[in-house]
VEXTOR-121382 format. One record per residue: x, y, z of N, C-alpha, C in turn. Coordinates in pm, whole numbers, plus 50000, padded with zeros to 5 digits. Last residue first. Layout:
BEGIN
XYZXYZXYZ ...
This chain:
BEGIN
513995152851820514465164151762514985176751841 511875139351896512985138352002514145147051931 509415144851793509555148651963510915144551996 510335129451556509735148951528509775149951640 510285104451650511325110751570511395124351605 507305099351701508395099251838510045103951786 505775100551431505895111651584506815114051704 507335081651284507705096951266506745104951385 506765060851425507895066851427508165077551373 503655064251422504505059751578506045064151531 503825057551165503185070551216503455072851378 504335033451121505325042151058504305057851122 502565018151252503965023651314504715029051243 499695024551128500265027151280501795028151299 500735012350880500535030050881500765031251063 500914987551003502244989450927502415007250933 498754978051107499714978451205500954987351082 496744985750880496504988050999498114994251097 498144964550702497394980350666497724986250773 497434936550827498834945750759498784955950768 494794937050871495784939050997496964940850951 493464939650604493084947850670494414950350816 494444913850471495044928550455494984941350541 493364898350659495264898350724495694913350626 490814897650544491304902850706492894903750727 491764887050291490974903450333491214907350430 492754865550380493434872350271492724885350296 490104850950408491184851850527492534863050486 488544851050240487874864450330489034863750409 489844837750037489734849350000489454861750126 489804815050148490804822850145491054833150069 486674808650151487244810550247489214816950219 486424811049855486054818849899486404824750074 487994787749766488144801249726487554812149789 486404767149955488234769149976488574779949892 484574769349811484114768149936485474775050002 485214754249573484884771549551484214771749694 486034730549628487034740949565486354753349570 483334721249663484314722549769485364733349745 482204724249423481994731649540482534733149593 483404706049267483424721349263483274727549343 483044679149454484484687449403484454702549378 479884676349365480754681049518482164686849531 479824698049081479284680849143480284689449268 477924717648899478464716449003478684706149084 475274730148769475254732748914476694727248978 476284723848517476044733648534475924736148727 476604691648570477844700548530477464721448516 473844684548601474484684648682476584694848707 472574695148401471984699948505473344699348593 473814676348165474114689348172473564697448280 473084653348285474314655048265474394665848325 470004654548236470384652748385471944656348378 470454652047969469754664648015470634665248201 471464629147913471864638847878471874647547972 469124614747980470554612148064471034623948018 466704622547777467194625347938468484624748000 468074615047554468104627747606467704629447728 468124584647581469234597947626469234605247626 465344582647619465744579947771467254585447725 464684589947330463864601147459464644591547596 465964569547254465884584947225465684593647331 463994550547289465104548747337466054559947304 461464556347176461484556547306463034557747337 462284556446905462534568646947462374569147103 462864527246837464194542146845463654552046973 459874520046896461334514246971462364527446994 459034533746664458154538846778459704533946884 460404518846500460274533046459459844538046614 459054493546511460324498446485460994509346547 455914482746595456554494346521458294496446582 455824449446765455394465246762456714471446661 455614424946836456084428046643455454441946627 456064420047063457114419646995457034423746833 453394426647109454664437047164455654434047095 452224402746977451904416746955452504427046991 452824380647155453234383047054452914394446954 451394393047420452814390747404453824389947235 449004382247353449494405547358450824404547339 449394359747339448784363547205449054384347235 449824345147577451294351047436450304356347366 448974369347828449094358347746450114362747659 448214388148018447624392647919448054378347845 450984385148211449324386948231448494380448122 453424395748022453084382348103451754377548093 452394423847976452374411647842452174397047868 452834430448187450884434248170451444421448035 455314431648240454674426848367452784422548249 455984450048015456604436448029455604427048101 455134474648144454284470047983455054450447976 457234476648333455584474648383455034468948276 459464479448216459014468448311457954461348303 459104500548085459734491147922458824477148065 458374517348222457324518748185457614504648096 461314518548333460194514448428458864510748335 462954529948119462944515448152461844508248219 461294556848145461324546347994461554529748046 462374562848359460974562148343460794556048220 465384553248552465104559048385463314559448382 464994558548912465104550448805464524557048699 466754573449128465684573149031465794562148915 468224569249371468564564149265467304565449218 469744597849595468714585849579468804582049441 472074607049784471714607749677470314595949633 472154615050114472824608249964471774606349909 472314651250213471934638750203472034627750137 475114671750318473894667650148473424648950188 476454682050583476324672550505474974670150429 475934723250572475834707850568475574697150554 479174735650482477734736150476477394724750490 481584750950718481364742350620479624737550609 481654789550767481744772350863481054767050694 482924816250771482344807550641482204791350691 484394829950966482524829250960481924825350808 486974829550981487064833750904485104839750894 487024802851148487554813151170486654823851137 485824779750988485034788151106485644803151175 487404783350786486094787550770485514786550875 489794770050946489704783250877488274790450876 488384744550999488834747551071489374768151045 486994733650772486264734850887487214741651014 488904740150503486874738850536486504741150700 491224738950580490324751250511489104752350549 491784714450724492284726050762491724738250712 490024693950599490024695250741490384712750765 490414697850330488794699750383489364705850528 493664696450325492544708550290491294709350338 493674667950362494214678350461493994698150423 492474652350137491644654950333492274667750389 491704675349869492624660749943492074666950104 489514678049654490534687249756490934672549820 489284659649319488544665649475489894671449579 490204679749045490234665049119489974670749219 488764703548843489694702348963489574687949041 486964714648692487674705648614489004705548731 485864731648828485234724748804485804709548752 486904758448903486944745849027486304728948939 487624775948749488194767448721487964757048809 486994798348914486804797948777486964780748698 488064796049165486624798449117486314795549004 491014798849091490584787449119488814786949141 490764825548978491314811548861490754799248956 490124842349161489554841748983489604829348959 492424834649344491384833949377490344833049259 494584848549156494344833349227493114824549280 493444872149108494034861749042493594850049020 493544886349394492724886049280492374875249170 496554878649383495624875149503494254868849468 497254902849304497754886349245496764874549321 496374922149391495734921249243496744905249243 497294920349627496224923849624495734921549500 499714926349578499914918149635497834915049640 499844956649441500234943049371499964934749435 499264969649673497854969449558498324956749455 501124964049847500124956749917498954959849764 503344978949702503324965349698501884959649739 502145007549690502354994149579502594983549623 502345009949984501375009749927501235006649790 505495005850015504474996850087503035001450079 506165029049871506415015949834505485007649865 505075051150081504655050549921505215037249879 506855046150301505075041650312504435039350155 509495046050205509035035250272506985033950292 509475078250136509485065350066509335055050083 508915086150399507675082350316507585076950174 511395080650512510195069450598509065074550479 514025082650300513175087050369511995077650421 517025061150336515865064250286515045074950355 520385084950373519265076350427517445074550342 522185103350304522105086250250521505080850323 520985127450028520745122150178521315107150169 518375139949787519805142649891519885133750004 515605142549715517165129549631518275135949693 512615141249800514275145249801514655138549663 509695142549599510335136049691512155140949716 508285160749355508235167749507509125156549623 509415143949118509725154849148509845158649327 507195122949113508585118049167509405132449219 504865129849052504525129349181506305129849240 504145107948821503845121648805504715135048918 504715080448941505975088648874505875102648800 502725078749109504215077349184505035089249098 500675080248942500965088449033502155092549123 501195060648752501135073048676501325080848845 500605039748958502145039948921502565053048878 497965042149024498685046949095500425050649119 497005031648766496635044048818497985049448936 497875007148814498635015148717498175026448695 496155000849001497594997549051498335001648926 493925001848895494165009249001495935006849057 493854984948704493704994648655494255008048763 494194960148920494754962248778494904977448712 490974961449034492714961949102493694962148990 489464958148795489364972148855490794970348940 490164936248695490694944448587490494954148705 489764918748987490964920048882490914931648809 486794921248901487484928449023488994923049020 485684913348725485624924648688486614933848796 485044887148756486874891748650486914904948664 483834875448978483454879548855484684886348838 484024859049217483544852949111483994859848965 483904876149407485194871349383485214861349234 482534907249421482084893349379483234889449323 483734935049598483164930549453483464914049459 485554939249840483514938249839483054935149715 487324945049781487004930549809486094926349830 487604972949776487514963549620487544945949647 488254981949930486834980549965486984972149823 491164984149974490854973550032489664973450019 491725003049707491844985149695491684980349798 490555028249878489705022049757489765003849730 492505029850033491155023350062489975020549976 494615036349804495015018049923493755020149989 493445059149762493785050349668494055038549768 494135076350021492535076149957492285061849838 496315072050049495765068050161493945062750092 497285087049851497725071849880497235068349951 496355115749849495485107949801496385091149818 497895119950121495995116850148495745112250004 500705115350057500195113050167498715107250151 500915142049856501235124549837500885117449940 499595165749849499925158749704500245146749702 499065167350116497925171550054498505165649895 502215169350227500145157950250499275157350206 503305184150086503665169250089502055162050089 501975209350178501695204450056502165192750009 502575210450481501145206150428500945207250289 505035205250620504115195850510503135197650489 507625232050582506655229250575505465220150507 510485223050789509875218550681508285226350677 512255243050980511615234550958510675232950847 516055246951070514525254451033513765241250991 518095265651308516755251951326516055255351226 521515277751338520425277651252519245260051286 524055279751505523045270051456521775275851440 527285300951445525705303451476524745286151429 530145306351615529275293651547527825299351557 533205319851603531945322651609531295319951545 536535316951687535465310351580534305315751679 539805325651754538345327751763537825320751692 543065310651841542245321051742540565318751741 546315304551876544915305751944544285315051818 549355309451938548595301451816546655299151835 549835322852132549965328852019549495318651890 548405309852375547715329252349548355326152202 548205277252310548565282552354548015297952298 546215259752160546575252152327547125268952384 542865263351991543745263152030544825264052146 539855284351988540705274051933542145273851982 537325293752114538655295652146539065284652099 534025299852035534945292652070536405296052067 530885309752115531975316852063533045307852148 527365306951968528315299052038529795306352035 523865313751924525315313151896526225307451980 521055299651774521745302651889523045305751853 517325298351656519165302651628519785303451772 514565280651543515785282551623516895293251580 512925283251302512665274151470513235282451578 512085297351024512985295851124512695294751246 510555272750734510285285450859511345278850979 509865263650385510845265850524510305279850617 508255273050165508685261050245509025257050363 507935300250144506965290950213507075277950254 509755312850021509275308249933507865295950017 511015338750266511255325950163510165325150119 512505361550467511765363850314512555349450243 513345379650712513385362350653512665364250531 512985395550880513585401750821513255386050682 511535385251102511135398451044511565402150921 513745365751203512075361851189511525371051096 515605379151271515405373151167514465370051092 514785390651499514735404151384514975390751254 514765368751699513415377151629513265386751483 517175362251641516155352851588515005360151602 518825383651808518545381451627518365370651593 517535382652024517185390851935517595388851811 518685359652093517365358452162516765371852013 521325357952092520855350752021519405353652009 522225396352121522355381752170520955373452102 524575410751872523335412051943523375398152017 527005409551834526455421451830525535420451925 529935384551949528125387251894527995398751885 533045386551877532445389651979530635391751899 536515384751816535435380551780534325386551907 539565397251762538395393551861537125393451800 542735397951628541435397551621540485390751708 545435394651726544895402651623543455408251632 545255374951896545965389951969545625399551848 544475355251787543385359451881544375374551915 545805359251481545285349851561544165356951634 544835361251037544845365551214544405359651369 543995339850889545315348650887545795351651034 541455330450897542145326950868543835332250852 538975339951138539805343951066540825334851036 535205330051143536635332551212537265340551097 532085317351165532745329151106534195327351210 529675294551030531325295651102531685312051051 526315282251073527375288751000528605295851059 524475251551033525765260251158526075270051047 521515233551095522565240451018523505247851106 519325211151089519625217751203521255220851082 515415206651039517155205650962517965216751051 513305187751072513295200151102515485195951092 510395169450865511875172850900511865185450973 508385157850726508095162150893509515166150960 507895142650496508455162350536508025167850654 511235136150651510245139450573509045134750499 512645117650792511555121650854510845130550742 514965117050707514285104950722512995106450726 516785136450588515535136250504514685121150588 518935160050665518495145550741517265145650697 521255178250516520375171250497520195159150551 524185199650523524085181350520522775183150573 524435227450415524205221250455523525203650442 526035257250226525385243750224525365235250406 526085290350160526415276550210525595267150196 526435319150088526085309750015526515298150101 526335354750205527195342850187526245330850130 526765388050154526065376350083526595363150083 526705410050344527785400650317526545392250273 527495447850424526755432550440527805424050325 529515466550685529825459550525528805446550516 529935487150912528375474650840528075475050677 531645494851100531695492350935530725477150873 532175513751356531015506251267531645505451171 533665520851629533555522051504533185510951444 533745540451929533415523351932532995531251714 534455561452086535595556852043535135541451979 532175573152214533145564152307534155559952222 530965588251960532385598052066532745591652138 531795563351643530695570951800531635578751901 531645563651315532285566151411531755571351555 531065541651050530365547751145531265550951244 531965547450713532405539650848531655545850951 530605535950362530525541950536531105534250611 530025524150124531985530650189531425540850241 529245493450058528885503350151529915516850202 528305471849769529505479949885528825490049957 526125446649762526645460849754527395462149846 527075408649735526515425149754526675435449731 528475388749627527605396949596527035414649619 531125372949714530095383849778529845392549701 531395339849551531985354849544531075365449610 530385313549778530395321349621531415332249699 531655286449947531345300749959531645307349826 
Protein backbone atom coordinates (compact mmCIF):
# COMPACT_ATOMS: atom_id res chain seq x y z
CA UNK A 1 0.00 0.00 0.00
CA UNK A 2 1.51 3.47 -1.53
CA UNK A 3 1.16 6.74 0.33
CA UNK A 4 -2.74 8.14 -0.25
CA UNK A 5 -2.70 10.20 -2.90
CA UNK A 6 -5.66 11.90 -2.96
CA UNK A 7 -7.24 15.01 -2.22
CA UNK A 8 -8.21 16.00 1.19
CA UNK A 9 -11.68 16.75 1.80
CA UNK A 10 -12.18 18.92 5.31
CA UNK A 11 -16.04 18.21 5.15
CA UNK A 12 -17.86 16.47 7.80
CA UNK A 13 -21.36 15.74 6.89
CA UNK A 14 -23.73 16.03 9.80
CA UNK A 15 -27.68 14.56 9.54
CA UNK A 16 -30.53 15.60 12.38
CA UNK A 17 -30.70 11.46 13.21
CA UNK A 18 -27.36 12.09 14.61
CA UNK A 19 -25.66 9.73 11.64
CA UNK A 20 -22.04 11.71 10.50
CA UNK A 21 -20.25 11.52 7.14
CA UNK A 22 -16.65 11.92 6.56
CA UNK A 23 -16.19 10.88 2.85
CA UNK A 24 -12.43 11.09 3.01
CA UNK A 25 -11.55 9.19 -0.59
CA UNK A 26 -8.72 7.00 -0.54
CA UNK A 27 -6.28 6.03 -3.27
CA UNK A 28 -5.22 2.59 -2.50
CA UNK A 29 -2.67 0.56 -4.63
CA UNK A 30 -2.64 -3.29 -4.33
CA UNK A 31 -1.61 -6.21 -5.83
CA UNK A 32 -2.88 -9.30 -6.65
CA UNK A 33 -1.64 -13.09 -7.27
CA UNK A 34 -2.25 -13.82 -11.00
CA UNK A 35 -3.72 -17.24 -12.50
CA UNK A 36 -2.37 -16.86 -16.14
CA UNK A 37 -3.15 -20.65 -17.22
CA UNK A 38 -5.94 -19.81 -19.10
CA UNK A 39 -4.89 -16.87 -20.85
CA UNK A 40 -6.25 -14.68 -22.24
CA UNK A 41 -9.29 -16.44 -21.53
CA UNK A 42 -8.55 -15.57 -17.78
CA UNK A 43 -10.96 -14.19 -15.36
CA UNK A 44 -8.74 -13.07 -12.05
CA UNK A 45 -10.43 -13.22 -8.81
CA UNK A 46 -8.95 -10.36 -6.19
CA UNK A 47 -9.90 -9.34 -2.43
CA UNK A 48 -9.36 -6.10 -0.88
CA UNK A 49 -9.16 -6.04 3.25
CA UNK A 50 -10.24 -3.15 5.18
CA UNK A 51 -9.93 -3.40 9.21
CA UNK A 52 -8.17 -1.73 11.96
CA UNK A 53 -4.96 -2.27 13.27
CA UNK A 54 -5.03 -0.50 16.69
CA UNK A 55 -8.64 -0.62 17.51
CA UNK A 56 -10.62 -3.69 18.67
CA UNK A 57 -14.34 -4.40 17.99
CA UNK A 58 -15.57 -2.19 21.21
CA UNK A 59 -13.68 0.62 19.41
CA UNK A 60 -14.61 0.21 16.06
CA UNK A 61 -17.44 -1.28 13.84
CA UNK A 62 -17.20 -1.99 10.60
CA UNK A 63 -20.27 -2.15 8.53
CA UNK A 64 -20.94 -1.90 4.18
CA UNK A 65 -22.55 1.42 3.02
CA UNK A 66 -24.12 0.07 0.26
CA UNK A 67 -24.93 -3.67 -0.53
CA UNK A 68 -22.80 -5.63 -2.91
CA UNK A 69 -25.51 -5.62 -5.65
CA UNK A 70 -25.19 -1.68 -5.91
CA UNK A 71 -21.76 -1.01 -5.71
CA UNK A 72 -20.96 -3.29 -8.57
CA UNK A 73 -23.34 -1.34 -10.60
CA UNK A 74 -22.11 2.20 -9.60
CA UNK A 75 -18.68 0.56 -10.16
CA UNK A 76 -19.49 -0.51 -13.42
CA UNK A 77 -20.29 3.40 -14.09
CA UNK A 78 -17.77 4.76 -12.38
CA UNK A 79 -14.66 2.15 -13.75
CA UNK A 80 -12.50 3.95 -16.25
CA UNK A 81 -9.70 1.40 -17.84
CA UNK A 82 -7.68 1.00 -20.69
CA UNK A 83 -9.98 -1.87 -22.33
CA UNK A 84 -8.29 -4.65 -21.15
CA UNK A 85 -10.07 -5.61 -18.22
CA UNK A 86 -13.90 -5.54 -17.42
CA UNK A 87 -15.63 -5.95 -13.92
CA UNK A 88 -17.58 -9.54 -13.58
CA UNK A 89 -18.15 -9.58 -10.05
CA UNK A 90 -17.96 -7.89 -6.50
CA UNK A 91 -19.22 -9.19 -3.31
CA UNK A 92 -18.53 -8.34 0.24
CA UNK A 93 -18.02 -10.30 3.23
CA UNK A 94 -17.80 -8.90 7.06
CA UNK A 95 -15.72 -11.07 9.45
CA UNK A 96 -15.22 -11.22 13.21
CA UNK A 97 -11.78 -12.08 14.13
CA UNK A 98 -11.03 -13.53 17.07
CA UNK A 99 -12.01 -15.97 20.42
CA UNK A 100 -12.93 -13.47 22.89
CA UNK A 101 -15.32 -9.37 22.91
CA UNK A 102 -11.82 -7.81 24.04
CA UNK A 103 -9.37 -9.19 21.68
CA UNK A 104 -11.87 -9.41 18.67
CA UNK A 105 -11.83 -7.06 15.84
CA UNK A 106 -13.65 -6.54 12.36
CA UNK A 107 -12.34 -7.13 8.80
CA UNK A 108 -14.34 -6.17 5.79
CA UNK A 109 -13.42 -8.37 2.60
CA UNK A 110 -14.51 -7.13 -0.79
CA UNK A 111 -13.73 -9.92 -3.94
CA UNK A 112 -13.30 -8.24 -6.86
CA UNK A 113 -13.99 -10.81 -10.55
CA UNK A 114 -12.46 -9.14 -13.46
CA UNK A 115 -11.93 -10.48 -16.77
CA UNK A 116 -9.52 -10.49 -19.49
CA UNK A 117 -10.24 -9.02 -22.65
CA UNK A 118 -9.05 -11.59 -25.80
CA UNK A 119 -9.86 -10.25 -28.66
CA UNK A 120 -6.55 -8.59 -29.27
CA UNK A 121 -4.53 -11.84 -27.93
CA UNK A 122 -6.54 -13.58 -30.97
CA UNK A 123 -6.31 -11.41 -33.39
CA UNK A 124 -2.17 -10.83 -32.76
CA UNK A 125 -1.25 -14.48 -31.74
CA UNK A 126 -3.79 -17.08 -31.95
CA UNK A 127 -5.25 -16.62 -35.89
CA UNK A 128 -2.17 -15.70 -37.54
CA UNK A 129 -0.40 -19.25 -35.83
CA UNK A 130 -3.20 -20.94 -36.92
CA UNK A 131 -3.01 -19.21 -40.41
CA UNK A 132 0.97 -20.06 -40.54
CA UNK A 133 0.78 -24.13 -39.20
CA UNK A 134 -1.93 -24.31 -42.33
CA UNK A 135 0.14 -22.92 -44.61
CA UNK A 136 3.07 -25.85 -43.43
CA UNK A 137 0.49 -28.50 -43.57
CA UNK A 138 -0.65 -27.52 -47.42
CA UNK A 139 3.19 -27.32 -48.09
CA UNK A 140 2.98 -31.13 -48.59
CA UNK A 141 1.18 -30.57 -51.65
CA UNK A 142 4.58 -29.34 -53.25
CA UNK A 143 6.52 -32.22 -55.13
CA UNK A 144 8.56 -34.19 -52.59
CA UNK A 145 11.07 -34.45 -55.26
CA UNK A 146 11.92 -30.87 -55.63
CA UNK A 147 14.22 -28.84 -52.81
CA UNK A 148 11.98 -26.14 -53.30
CA UNK A 149 9.68 -27.46 -50.50
CA UNK A 150 12.42 -27.54 -47.78
CA UNK A 151 13.64 -23.97 -48.48
CA UNK A 152 9.71 -22.85 -48.46
CA UNK A 153 9.29 -24.98 -44.76
CA UNK A 154 12.65 -23.39 -43.79
CA UNK A 155 11.81 -19.95 -44.58
CA UNK A 156 8.46 -20.38 -42.87
CA UNK A 157 9.76 -21.67 -39.70
CA UNK A 158 12.05 -18.51 -39.40
CA UNK A 159 9.22 -16.47 -40.47
CA UNK A 160 7.51 -17.59 -37.68
CA UNK A 161 10.44 -17.39 -35.06
CA UNK A 162 10.59 -13.29 -36.16
CA UNK A 163 6.91 -13.69 -35.00
CA UNK A 164 7.29 -15.43 -31.69
CA UNK A 165 9.92 -12.95 -30.75
CA UNK A 166 8.25 -9.71 -32.38
CA UNK A 167 5.03 -10.88 -30.50
CA UNK A 168 7.06 -11.84 -26.92
CA UNK A 169 5.92 -8.55 -25.26
CA UNK A 170 1.88 -9.17 -25.38
CA UNK A 171 2.54 -12.85 -23.42
CA UNK A 172 2.56 -12.62 -19.23
CA UNK A 173 5.66 -13.19 -17.29
CA UNK A 174 3.84 -13.34 -13.82
CA UNK A 175 2.74 -16.54 -12.45
CA UNK A 176 4.25 -20.04 -11.59
CA UNK A 177 2.28 -21.74 -13.91
CA UNK A 178 2.83 -22.07 -17.73
CA UNK A 179 0.18 -20.47 -19.61
CA UNK A 180 -1.92 -23.09 -22.05
CA UNK A 181 -1.05 -20.57 -25.02
CA UNK A 182 2.40 -20.84 -24.36
CA UNK A 183 1.93 -24.47 -24.70
CA UNK A 184 -0.05 -24.07 -28.20
CA UNK A 185 2.61 -21.37 -29.58
CA UNK A 186 5.51 -23.98 -28.79
CA UNK A 187 3.64 -26.87 -30.20
CA UNK A 188 3.30 -24.93 -33.36
CA UNK A 189 7.20 -24.60 -33.74
CA UNK A 190 7.88 -27.70 -32.98
CA UNK A 191 5.38 -29.49 -35.49
CA UNK A 192 6.96 -26.61 -38.46
CA UNK A 193 10.53 -28.01 -37.23
CA UNK A 194 9.39 -31.48 -37.20
CA UNK A 195 7.95 -30.89 -40.60
CA UNK A 196 11.03 -29.25 -42.23
CA UNK A 197 13.30 -32.32 -40.93
CA UNK A 198 10.97 -34.54 -42.37
CA UNK A 199 11.31 -32.47 -45.56
CA UNK A 200 14.82 -33.44 -45.46
CA UNK A 201 14.71 -36.83 -45.11
CA UNK A 202 12.43 -37.47 -47.44
CA UNK A 203 14.69 -34.85 -50.19
CA UNK A 204 17.67 -36.90 -49.43
CA UNK A 205 16.40 -40.26 -49.77
CA UNK A 206 14.56 -39.25 -53.30
CA UNK A 207 17.44 -37.63 -54.14
CA UNK A 208 19.76 -40.04 -53.54
CA UNK A 209 17.81 -43.40 -54.19
CA UNK A 210 20.03 -44.14 -56.83
CA UNK A 211 23.30 -44.89 -55.43
CA UNK A 212 21.27 -46.90 -52.56
CA UNK A 213 21.88 -50.92 -52.25
CA UNK A 214 18.35 -52.60 -52.78
CA UNK A 215 15.74 -52.12 -49.70
CA UNK A 216 16.12 -55.36 -47.65
CA UNK A 217 12.86 -57.76 -47.52
CA UNK A 218 11.62 -56.38 -44.33
CA UNK A 219 11.07 -52.89 -45.87
CA UNK A 220 9.42 -54.08 -49.28
CA UNK A 221 7.11 -56.23 -47.15
CA UNK A 222 6.31 -53.67 -44.42
CA UNK A 223 6.54 -50.23 -46.55
CA UNK A 224 5.72 -51.40 -49.94
CA UNK A 225 2.82 -53.46 -49.55
CA UNK A 226 1.61 -53.28 -46.38
CA UNK A 227 1.86 -49.22 -45.50
CA UNK A 228 1.31 -48.29 -49.14
CA UNK A 229 -1.84 -49.88 -49.13
CA UNK A 230 -2.64 -48.03 -46.14
CA UNK A 231 -1.57 -44.93 -47.02
CA UNK A 232 -3.39 -45.55 -51.20
CA UNK A 233 0.17 -45.88 -52.69
CA UNK A 234 -0.25 -50.03 -53.21
CA UNK A 235 2.99 -51.45 -54.81
CA UNK A 236 3.21 -51.25 -58.75
CA UNK A 237 3.09 -54.15 -60.77
CA UNK A 238 5.39 -56.92 -61.11
CA UNK A 239 7.72 -55.58 -64.52
CA UNK A 240 7.91 -58.35 -66.71
CA UNK A 241 11.58 -59.85 -67.11
CA UNK A 242 13.58 -58.48 -69.01
CA UNK A 243 14.36 -59.88 -72.50
CA UNK A 244 17.87 -60.24 -73.95
CA UNK A 245 18.40 -58.28 -77.18
CA UNK A 246 21.09 -59.14 -78.79
CA UNK A 247 24.14 -56.34 -79.88
CA UNK A 248 22.93 -55.83 -83.82
CA UNK A 249 26.64 -55.50 -84.80
CA UNK A 250 27.31 -58.98 -83.36
CA UNK A 251 24.15 -60.39 -85.14
CA UNK A 252 24.97 -58.81 -88.48
CA UNK A 253 29.22 -59.95 -87.47
CA UNK A 254 26.80 -63.82 -87.40
CA UNK A 255 24.75 -63.60 -90.31
CA UNK A 256 27.81 -62.03 -92.78
CA UNK A 257 29.76 -65.20 -91.06
CA UNK A 258 26.77 -67.68 -92.04
CA UNK A 259 26.74 -66.04 -96.05
CA UNK A 260 30.99 -66.41 -96.02
CA UNK A 261 30.42 -70.25 -95.10
CA UNK A 262 27.87 -70.44 -98.17
CA UNK A 263 29.60 -68.40 -100.58
CA UNK A 264 33.09 -70.56 -100.32
CA UNK A 265 36.71 -69.70 -99.29
CA UNK A 266 37.18 -67.46 -102.11
CA UNK A 267 34.25 -64.55 -100.25
CA UNK A 268 35.69 -66.10 -97.26
CA UNK A 269 39.05 -65.06 -98.03
CA UNK A 270 37.87 -61.62 -98.98
CA UNK A 271 36.17 -60.90 -95.42
CA UNK A 272 39.19 -61.62 -93.91
CA UNK A 273 41.35 -59.15 -95.77
CA UNK A 274 38.43 -56.49 -95.41
CA UNK A 275 39.48 -52.78 -94.52
CA UNK A 276 40.87 -52.28 -91.01
CA UNK A 277 39.49 -49.14 -90.53
CA UNK A 278 35.88 -50.17 -91.49
CA UNK A 279 36.51 -53.29 -88.36
CA UNK A 280 37.24 -50.27 -85.56
CA UNK A 281 34.63 -48.44 -86.35
CA UNK A 282 31.87 -51.25 -86.50
CA UNK A 283 33.22 -52.11 -83.14
CA UNK A 284 32.75 -48.42 -82.10
CA UNK A 285 29.40 -48.13 -83.03
CA UNK A 286 28.45 -51.52 -80.72
CA UNK A 287 30.01 -49.27 -77.54
CA UNK A 288 28.42 -46.56 -78.15
CA UNK A 289 25.50 -48.39 -78.07
CA UNK A 290 26.22 -50.19 -74.77
CA UNK A 291 26.97 -46.97 -73.62
CA UNK A 292 23.95 -45.36 -74.74
CA UNK A 293 21.67 -48.22 -73.27
CA UNK A 294 23.89 -47.47 -69.89
CA UNK A 295 23.02 -44.03 -69.75
CA UNK A 296 19.07 -44.71 -70.59
CA UNK A 297 19.18 -46.93 -67.99
CA UNK A 298 20.85 -44.83 -65.00
CA UNK A 299 18.69 -41.95 -66.10
CA UNK A 300 15.34 -43.89 -65.74
CA UNK A 301 16.45 -45.77 -62.75
CA UNK A 302 17.20 -49.57 -62.19
CA UNK A 303 14.63 -51.40 -59.70
CA UNK A 304 16.56 -50.31 -56.42
CA UNK A 305 15.79 -46.67 -57.23
CA UNK A 306 12.55 -47.11 -57.58
CA UNK A 307 11.88 -49.04 -54.89
CA UNK A 308 13.65 -46.46 -52.61
CA UNK A 309 11.63 -43.70 -54.13
CA UNK A 310 8.36 -45.88 -53.78
CA UNK A 311 9.40 -46.02 -49.78
CA UNK A 312 9.96 -42.01 -50.04
CA UNK A 313 7.01 -41.30 -51.18
CA UNK A 314 4.95 -43.74 -49.19
CA UNK A 315 6.44 -42.20 -45.93
CA UNK A 316 6.05 -39.16 -46.89
CA UNK A 317 2.02 -39.44 -47.40
CA UNK A 318 2.10 -41.54 -43.93
CA UNK A 319 4.04 -38.52 -42.22
CA UNK A 320 1.27 -36.09 -43.79
CA UNK A 321 -1.65 -37.97 -42.40
CA UNK A 322 -0.24 -38.49 -38.71
CA UNK A 323 0.52 -34.53 -39.18
CA UNK A 324 -2.80 -33.88 -40.04
CA UNK A 325 -4.16 -36.28 -36.70
CA UNK A 326 -1.47 -34.56 -34.42
CA UNK A 327 -2.78 -31.07 -35.44
CA UNK A 328 -6.17 -32.03 -35.16
CA UNK A 329 -6.32 -33.90 -31.71
CA UNK A 330 -3.68 -31.61 -29.95
CA UNK A 331 -5.74 -27.83 -30.99
CA UNK A 332 -8.98 -30.02 -30.11
CA UNK A 333 -7.83 -30.53 -26.61
CA UNK A 334 -6.11 -27.68 -25.75
CA UNK A 335 -9.44 -25.95 -26.80
CA UNK A 336 -11.46 -28.68 -24.68
CA UNK A 337 -9.38 -27.36 -21.82
CA UNK A 338 -9.51 -23.95 -21.94
CA UNK A 339 -13.41 -24.20 -22.45
CA UNK A 340 -14.07 -26.55 -19.57
CA UNK A 341 -11.40 -24.26 -17.40
CA UNK A 342 -13.34 -20.71 -18.35
CA UNK A 343 -16.96 -22.87 -17.25
CA UNK A 344 -15.63 -23.98 -14.09
CA UNK A 345 -14.33 -20.58 -12.96
Amino acid sequence: MEKNTAPEVPYTYLQYEGLVLDEQPVRVVSSCRLDIYLFPFDIQNCSFTFNSYIYDINAIQLDPFNSAEDLLKASKQAMVTMGEWELVGLTSELKTIGSTNEFAYQELRYYISVRRQPVMYVLNLLIPSCFLITVDLFSFVLPAKSIDRSLFKMTLVLGYTVFLLSTNDLLPITGNTIPLINVFLSLCLSMMVTSLLETIFITNLLQGSAHYTPPPRWIRVLVLHILGRLVGLPPKPAQQEDTVIQNPVAQELNDFSQVAKENGTSEHKEQLNEDKSVQVLRDLSGDLQAIHRQVILQLKGGPSSEDWIQVGLIIDRLLFILYIVFITVSFITIIIIWVNSYNNI
